[in-house]
N, C-alpha and C positions, 0 to 999 in steps of 0.2 A: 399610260392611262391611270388617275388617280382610282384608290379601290372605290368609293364612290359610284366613281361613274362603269367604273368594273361593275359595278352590283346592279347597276340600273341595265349594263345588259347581259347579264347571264341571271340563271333560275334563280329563286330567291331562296335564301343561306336554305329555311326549312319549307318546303314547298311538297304538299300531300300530292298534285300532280306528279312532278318531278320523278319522288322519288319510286310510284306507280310506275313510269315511262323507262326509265333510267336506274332506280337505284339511287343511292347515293351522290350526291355529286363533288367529290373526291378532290376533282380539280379544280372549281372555289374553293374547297375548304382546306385545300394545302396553300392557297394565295392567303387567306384568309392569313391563318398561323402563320405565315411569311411577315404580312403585311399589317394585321389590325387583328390581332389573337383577341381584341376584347373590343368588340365591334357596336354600336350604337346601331340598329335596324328601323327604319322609320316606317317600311312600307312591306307593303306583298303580306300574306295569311301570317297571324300572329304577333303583326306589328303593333306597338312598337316594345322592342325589348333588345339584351344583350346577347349580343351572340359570342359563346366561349369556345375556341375552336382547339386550343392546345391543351397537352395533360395536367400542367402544371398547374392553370389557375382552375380546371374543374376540378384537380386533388385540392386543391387550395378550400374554394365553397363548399365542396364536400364532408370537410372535414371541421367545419366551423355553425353548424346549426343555427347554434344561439343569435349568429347575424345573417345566416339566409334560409327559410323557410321553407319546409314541403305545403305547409298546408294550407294554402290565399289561393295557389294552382300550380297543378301536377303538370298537364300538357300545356305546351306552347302553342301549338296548334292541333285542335280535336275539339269532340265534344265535351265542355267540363263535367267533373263528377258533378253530381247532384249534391246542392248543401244538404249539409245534415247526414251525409254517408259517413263521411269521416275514416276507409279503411286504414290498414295500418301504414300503409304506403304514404299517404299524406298528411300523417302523424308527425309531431315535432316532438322532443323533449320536454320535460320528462312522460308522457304519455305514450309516445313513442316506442321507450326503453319497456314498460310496463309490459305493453301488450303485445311486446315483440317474445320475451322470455315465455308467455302464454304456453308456444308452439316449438320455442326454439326445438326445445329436447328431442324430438318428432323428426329433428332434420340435422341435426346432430351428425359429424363422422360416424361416431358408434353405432347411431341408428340405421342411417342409411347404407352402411356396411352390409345390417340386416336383412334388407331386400334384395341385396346382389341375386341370390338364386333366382327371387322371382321375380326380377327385370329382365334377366340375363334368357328365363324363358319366355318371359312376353316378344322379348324379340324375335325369338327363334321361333313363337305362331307368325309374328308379324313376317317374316323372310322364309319360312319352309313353303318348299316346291319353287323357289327363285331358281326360273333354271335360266340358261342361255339363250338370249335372242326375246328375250320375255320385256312387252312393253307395257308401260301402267304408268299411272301418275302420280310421282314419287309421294306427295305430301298427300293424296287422300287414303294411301296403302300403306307410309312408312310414317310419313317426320308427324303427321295428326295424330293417328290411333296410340302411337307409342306415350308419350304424355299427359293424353286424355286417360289412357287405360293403369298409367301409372297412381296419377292422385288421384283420382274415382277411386278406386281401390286402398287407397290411405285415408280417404276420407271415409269411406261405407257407403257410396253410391250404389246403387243397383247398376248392373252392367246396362241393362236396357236405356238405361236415363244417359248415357255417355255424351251420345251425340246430340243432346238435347244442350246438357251442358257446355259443348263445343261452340254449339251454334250463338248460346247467351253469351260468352264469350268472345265470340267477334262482334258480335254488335255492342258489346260494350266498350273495347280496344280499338277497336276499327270501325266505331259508327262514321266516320268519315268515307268510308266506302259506298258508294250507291247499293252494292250487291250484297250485302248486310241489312240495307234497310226495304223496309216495307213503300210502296208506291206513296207517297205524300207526307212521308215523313221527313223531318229533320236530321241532323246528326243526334243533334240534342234527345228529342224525342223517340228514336231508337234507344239511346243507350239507357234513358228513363224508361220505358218498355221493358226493355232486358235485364234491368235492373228489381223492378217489380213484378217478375213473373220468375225471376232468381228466386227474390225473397222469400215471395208465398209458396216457391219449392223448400225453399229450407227450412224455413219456419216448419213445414210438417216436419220434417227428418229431424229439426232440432228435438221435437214434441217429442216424437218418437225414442229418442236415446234418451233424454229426462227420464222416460219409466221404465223403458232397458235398454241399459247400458250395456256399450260393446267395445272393443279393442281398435278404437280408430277415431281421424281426428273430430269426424262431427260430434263422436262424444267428447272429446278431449275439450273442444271448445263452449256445448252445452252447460258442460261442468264449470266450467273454467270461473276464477274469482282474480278481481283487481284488485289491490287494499285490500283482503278480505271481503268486497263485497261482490255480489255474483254479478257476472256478465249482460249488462241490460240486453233485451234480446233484437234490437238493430244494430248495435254495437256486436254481437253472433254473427251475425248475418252477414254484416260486413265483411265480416272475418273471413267464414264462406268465400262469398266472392273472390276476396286478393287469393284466398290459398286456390281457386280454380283458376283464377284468370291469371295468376303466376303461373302456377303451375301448368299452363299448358299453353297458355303461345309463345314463349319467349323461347322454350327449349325445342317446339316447335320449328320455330324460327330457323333457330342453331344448327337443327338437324338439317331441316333444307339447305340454309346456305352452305352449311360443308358439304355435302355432297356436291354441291355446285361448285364449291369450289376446285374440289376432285376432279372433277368433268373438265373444269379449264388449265387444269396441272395432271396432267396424267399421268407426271413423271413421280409426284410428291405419293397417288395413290400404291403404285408401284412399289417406292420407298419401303410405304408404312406394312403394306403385305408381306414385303421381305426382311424388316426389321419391327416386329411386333413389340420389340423395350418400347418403341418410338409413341407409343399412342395416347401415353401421358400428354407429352407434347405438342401432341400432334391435335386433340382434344383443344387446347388450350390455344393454338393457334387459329382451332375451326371459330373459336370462342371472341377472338380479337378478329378476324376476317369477316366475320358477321356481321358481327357485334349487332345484336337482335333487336335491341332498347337503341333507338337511334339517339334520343334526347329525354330530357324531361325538365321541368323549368322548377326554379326557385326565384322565391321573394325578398329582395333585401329589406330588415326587420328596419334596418337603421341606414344612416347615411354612411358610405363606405367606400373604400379602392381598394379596385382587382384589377393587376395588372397596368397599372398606370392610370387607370382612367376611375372617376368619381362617377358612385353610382348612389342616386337619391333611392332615401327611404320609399318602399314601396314602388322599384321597377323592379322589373321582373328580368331573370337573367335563364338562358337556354344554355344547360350543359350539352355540349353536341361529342356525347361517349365515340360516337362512330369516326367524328374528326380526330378525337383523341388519340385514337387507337391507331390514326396512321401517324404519327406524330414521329417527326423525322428526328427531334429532339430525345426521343426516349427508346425509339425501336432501329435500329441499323435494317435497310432497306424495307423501311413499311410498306412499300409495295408487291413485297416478295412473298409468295404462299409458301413460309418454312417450316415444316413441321418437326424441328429439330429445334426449334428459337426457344431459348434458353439466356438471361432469364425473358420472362414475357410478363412483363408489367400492364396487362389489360386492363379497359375499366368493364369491360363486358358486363360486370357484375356491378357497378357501382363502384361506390367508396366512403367509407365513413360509415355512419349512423345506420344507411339505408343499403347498406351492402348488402346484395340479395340474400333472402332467409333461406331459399332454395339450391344454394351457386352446389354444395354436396351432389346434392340428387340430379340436378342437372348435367354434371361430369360425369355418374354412373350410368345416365342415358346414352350421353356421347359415346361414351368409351364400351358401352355394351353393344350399342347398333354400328358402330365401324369394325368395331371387332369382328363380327361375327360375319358383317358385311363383305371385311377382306377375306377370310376365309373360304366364302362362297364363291363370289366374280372376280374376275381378274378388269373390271371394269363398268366403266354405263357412260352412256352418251345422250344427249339429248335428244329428242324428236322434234320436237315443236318451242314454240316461243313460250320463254318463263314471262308467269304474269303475275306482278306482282298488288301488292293490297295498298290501298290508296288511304295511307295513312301520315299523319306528321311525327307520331313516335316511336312506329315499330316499322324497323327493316325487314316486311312479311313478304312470305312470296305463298302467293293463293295452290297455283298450278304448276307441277315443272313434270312436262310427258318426259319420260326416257326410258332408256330401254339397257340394257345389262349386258354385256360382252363375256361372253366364256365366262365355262364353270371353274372358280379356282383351282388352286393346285395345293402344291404343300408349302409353297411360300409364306402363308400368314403364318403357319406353324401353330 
């Protein structure tokens, strides 16, 4: 069967259904990078655009701005930002580079070193009294709170306001979800909503650090100056947003799917509890397994080839990270959960220009909540059906019940 007519009958390349029902769909997109790595898509959600399914040509667009574009549009299939947002995320050169140094410092190795102590005991509120046989619903007790509670607290949020913030954050990320939005809304319309009820939050809290100032990013960014001239204040606000909406679903994300993945390797968790060197790796493996950011689309500025195939000025092309990352060309048995895989050429994080601001902070989460995680249970099992969030750019999973198997031992050590 030509891919063609492969694609007219299986899901389509990025499908917000799908990947709701199923997840990923793993076994198109290893046909795909067999067969038509740089894919012409005419129909189904987000059509029509290129589908980039191996590592090679999303390091390739990745790493070349100047001729494919963040910012004409970010998602392939979602609700588009709202013109005139502009965060940093759909920033090109040189603007891009500008406002990226803003914050960089803030996320920094050296800085985020800093927080070790006090990640290391957000976790340990988030996991004490975890005893044995204890069932709860991983992602609204562990993989949310730990992220949310992390940059709330970098930024100067009041703790009250946390879940407030979580909530504008899925309807921004995942207005595609019915269960995000409001009865008669749109995608669209949700994420404009959560977008304007963001703002008029920050905007106070900017106000606020303008006449005192305090040790955290909302002042960092109220302050903040480009060229020397100060930060117009939607241009703030923006800022705001990507540092909330990064910082807390994609690591999110991460945290759920490793532990799921743990759940379906039991052997791999075992492993990492009896060999604690391993969690570097093991991190970084949760990181590729996931892989949180399923896609996100660029514009070709000019006419160009990737990969064999000519691509006109102004189509749009879908890096699909998640295909990537199983990519049998780059990773020896990408379908293996190894938490020893060495090297691990991920794109988890991106690549190039827009290589996540956060990937630091995000490996100190990982590796503080597994950590501590093995040290406690010698396991967890599922109870109920994981449910995931019906989106086309984030690999989310909303619910996952489970339940904890015995109290550790001295294995994690």
């Amino acid at each position: 069967m030509a891919i063609s007519e492969a694609l007219a009958a299986e899901p389509a390349v990025i499908d917000p259904d799908e990947f709701a029902r199923r997840g990923y769909p793993h076994e198109l997109w290893s046909r795909l990078r067999a067969e038509a790595p740089v894919l012409r898509v005419e129909s189904g959600p987000g059509a029509p655009y290129w589908a980039l399914t191996r590592h090679a040509e999303i390091v390739e667009v990745s790493k070349r701005p100047e001729d494919f574009l963040n910012g004409p549009r970010l998602e392939v299939v979602g609700a588009a930002e709202a013109p005139g947002i502009g965060t940093l995320i759909s920033m090109d050169p040189p603007k891009h580079g500008l406002y990226r140094q803003l914050t960089s410092r803030a996320f920094s190795p050296r800085a985020i070193r800093a927080l070790v102590p006090r990640v290391e005991e957000i976790v340990g509120e988030l996991l004490a009294d975890l005893g044995d046989g204890e069932s709860f619903d991983f992602v609204a007790r562990v993989a949310a709170p730990l992220p949310i509670a992390v940059i709330g607290e970098m930024l100067g949020v009041p703790r009250e306001d946390w879940q407030q913030l979580f909530a504008w954050t899925n309807q921004t990320v995942a207005a595609t979800d019915p269960e995000f939005r409001r009865e008669g809304e749109s995608p669209a319309q949700t994420q404009a909503r959560a977008h304007r009820e963001l703002f008029a939050y920050f905007a106070e809290l900017r106000e606020a650090r303008l006449r005192e100032p305090r040790d955290d990013l909302l002042t960092l960014v109220a302050q903040a100056r480009v060229e020397g001239d100060e930060l117009e204040v939607v241009a703030a606000l923006a800022y705001y947003l990507i540092l909330v909406a990064a910082g807390n679903e994609t690591t999110r994300n991460a945290i759920s799917g490793g532990l799921l993945a743990f759940i379906d390797h039991p052997a791999a968790w075992q492993r990492l509890r009896a060999e604690p060197a391993l969690l570097d790796s093991a991190v970084e493996e949760v990181l590729r397994w996931s892989t949180p950011v399923a896609c996100f689309a660029r514009t070709a500025a000019r006419d160009v080839e990737v990969g064999g195939q000519q691509i006109a000025a102004g189509e749009v092309l879908a890096l699909l990270y998640a295909s990537a990352n199983r990519d049998e060309r780059v990773f020896q048995e990408p379908f293996e959960f190894r938490i020893d895989r060495r090297p691990n050429r991920h794109l988890a994080f991106g690549m190039g220009e827009h290589f996540c601001l956060g990937a630091h902070l995000a490996r100190l989460e990982l590796s503080a909540l597994f950590r501590q995680l093995a040290l406690r249970v010698e396991g967890a099992e599922l109870t109920g059906p994981v449910e995931r969030v019906r989106a086309g750019t984030l690999g989310a999973i909303k619910r996952m019940p489970v339940r904890t198997l015995g109290a550790a031992g001295e294995g994690a050590g």
